[in-house]
C-alpha atoms as a printed R data frame, in Angstrom:
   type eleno elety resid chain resno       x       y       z
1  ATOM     1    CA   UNK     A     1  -5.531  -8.601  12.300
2  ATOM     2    CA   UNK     A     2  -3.450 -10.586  10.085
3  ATOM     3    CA   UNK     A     3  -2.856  -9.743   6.567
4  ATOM     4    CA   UNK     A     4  -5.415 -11.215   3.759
5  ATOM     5    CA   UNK     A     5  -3.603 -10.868   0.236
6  ATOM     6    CA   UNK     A     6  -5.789  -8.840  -1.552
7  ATOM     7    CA   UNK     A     7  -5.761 -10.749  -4.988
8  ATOM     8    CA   UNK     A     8  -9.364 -11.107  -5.703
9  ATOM     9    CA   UNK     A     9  -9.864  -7.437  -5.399
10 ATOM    10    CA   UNK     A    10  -7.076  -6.301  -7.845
11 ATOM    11    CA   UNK     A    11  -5.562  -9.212  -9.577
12 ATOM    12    CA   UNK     A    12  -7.831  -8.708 -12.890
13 ATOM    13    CA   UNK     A    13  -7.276  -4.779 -12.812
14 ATOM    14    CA   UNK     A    14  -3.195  -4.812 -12.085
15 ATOM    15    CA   UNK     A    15  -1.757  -7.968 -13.694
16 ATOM    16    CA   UNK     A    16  -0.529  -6.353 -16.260
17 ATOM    17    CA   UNK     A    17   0.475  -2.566 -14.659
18 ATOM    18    CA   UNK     A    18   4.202  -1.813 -14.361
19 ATOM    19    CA   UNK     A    19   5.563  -2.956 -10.716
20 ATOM    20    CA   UNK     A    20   5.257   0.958  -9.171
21 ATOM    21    CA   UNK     A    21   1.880   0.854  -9.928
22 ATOM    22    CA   UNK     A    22   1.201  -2.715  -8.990
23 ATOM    23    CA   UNK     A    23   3.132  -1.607  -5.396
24 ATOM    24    CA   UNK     A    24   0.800   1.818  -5.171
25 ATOM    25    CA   UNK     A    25  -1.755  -0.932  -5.189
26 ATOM    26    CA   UNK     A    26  -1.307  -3.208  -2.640
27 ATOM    27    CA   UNK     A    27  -0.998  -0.361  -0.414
28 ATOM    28    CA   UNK     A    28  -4.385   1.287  -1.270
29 ATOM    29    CA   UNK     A    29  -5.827  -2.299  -1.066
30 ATOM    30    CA   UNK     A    30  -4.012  -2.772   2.549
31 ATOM    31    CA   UNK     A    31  -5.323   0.849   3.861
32 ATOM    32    CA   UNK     A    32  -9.154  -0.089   2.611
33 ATOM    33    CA   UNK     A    33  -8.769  -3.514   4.211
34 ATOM    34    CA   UNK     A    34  -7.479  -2.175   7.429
35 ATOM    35    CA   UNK     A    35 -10.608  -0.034   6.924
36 ATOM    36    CA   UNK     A    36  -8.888   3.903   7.615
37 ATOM    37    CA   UNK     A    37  -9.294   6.778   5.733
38 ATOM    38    CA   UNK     A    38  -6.370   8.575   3.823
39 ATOM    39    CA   UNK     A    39  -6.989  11.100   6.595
40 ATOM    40    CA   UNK     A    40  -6.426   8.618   9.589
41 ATOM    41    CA   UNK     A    41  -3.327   6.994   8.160
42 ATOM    42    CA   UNK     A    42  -1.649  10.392   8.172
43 ATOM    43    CA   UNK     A    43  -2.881  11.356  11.820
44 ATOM    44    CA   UNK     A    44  -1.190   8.268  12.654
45 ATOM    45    CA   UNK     A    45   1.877   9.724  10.609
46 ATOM    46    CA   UNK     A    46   1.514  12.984  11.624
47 ATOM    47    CA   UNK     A    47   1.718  13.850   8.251
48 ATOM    48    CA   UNK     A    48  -0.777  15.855   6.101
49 ATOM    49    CA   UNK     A    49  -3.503  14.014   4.144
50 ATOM    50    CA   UNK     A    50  -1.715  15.078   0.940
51 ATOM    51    CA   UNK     A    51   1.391  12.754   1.773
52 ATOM    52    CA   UNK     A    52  -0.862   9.807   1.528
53 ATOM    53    CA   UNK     A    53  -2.637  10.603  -1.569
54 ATOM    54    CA   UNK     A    54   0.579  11.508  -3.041
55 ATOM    55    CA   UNK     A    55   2.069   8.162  -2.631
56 ATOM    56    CA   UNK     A    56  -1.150   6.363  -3.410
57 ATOM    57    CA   UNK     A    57  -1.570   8.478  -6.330
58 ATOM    58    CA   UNK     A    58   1.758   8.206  -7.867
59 ATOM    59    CA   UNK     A    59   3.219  11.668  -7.259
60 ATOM    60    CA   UNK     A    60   5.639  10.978  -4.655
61 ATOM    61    CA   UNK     A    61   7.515   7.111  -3.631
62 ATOM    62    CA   UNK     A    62   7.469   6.231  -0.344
63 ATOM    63    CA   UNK     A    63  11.574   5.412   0.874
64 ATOM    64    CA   UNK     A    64  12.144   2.770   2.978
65 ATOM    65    CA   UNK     A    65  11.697   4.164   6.516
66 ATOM    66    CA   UNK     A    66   8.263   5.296   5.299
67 ATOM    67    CA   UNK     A    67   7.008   2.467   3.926
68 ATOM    68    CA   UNK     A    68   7.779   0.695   7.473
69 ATOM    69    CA   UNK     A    69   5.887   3.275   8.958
70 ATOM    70    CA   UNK     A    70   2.989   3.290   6.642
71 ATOM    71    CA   UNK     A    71   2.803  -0.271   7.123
72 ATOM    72    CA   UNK     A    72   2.863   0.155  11.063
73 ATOM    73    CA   UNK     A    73   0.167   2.422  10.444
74 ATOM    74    CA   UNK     A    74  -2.186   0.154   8.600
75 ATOM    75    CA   UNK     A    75  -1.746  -2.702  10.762
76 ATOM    76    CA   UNK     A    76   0.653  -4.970   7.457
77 ATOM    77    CA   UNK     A    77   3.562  -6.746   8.010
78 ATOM    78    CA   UNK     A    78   6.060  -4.655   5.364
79 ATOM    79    CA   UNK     A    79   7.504  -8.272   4.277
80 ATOM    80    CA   UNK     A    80   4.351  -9.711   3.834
81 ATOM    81    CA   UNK     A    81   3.394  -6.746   1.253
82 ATOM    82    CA   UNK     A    82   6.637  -7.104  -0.548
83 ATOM    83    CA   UNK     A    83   6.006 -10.915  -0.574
84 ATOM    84    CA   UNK     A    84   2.825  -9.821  -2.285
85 ATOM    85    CA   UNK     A    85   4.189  -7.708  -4.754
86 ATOM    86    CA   UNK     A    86   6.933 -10.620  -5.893
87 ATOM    87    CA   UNK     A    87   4.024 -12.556  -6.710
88 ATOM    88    CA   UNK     A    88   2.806 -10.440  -9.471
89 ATOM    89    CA   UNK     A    89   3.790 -11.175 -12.771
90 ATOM    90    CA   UNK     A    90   6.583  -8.972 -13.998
91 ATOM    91    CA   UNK     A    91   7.887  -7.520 -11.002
């Protein structure tokens, strides 16, 4: 499935959110899209449920190497999500 930039949904509600937020975002937006539960993504980690909705919520950053693998996990092309996120204004 390719990747659908998920403006319409959060354009209005994010424009204006520091770029950590903005980035917490995208990948809430990208898990919904690809249609998974917090719970799947972290089978597919083989992480605990917690780990994703620490990241999503802000309590914990994701390094590199996982946010590669959390992309390979929702199905988004890790570029193509950081393309996304140098679109917003102020990041």
């Amino acid at each position: 499935m390719a990747w659908a930039r998920p403006y319409p949904l959060l354009h209005g509600e994010v424009a204006s959110y520091p770029p950590v937020s903005v980035f917490r975002s995208l990948l809430v937006a990208a898990r919904e899209r690809a249609g998974v539960s917090q719970s799947a993504v972290a089978g597919r980690l083989g992480r605990p449920q917690s780990f994703v909705a620490k990241y999503e919520g802000g309590e914990r950053r994701l390094d590199v190497v996982e946010f590669i693998q959390v992309c390979a996990a929702l199905g988004v092309d890790p570029a193509a999500l950081i393309g996304d996120l140098k679109s917003w204004p102020g990041t």
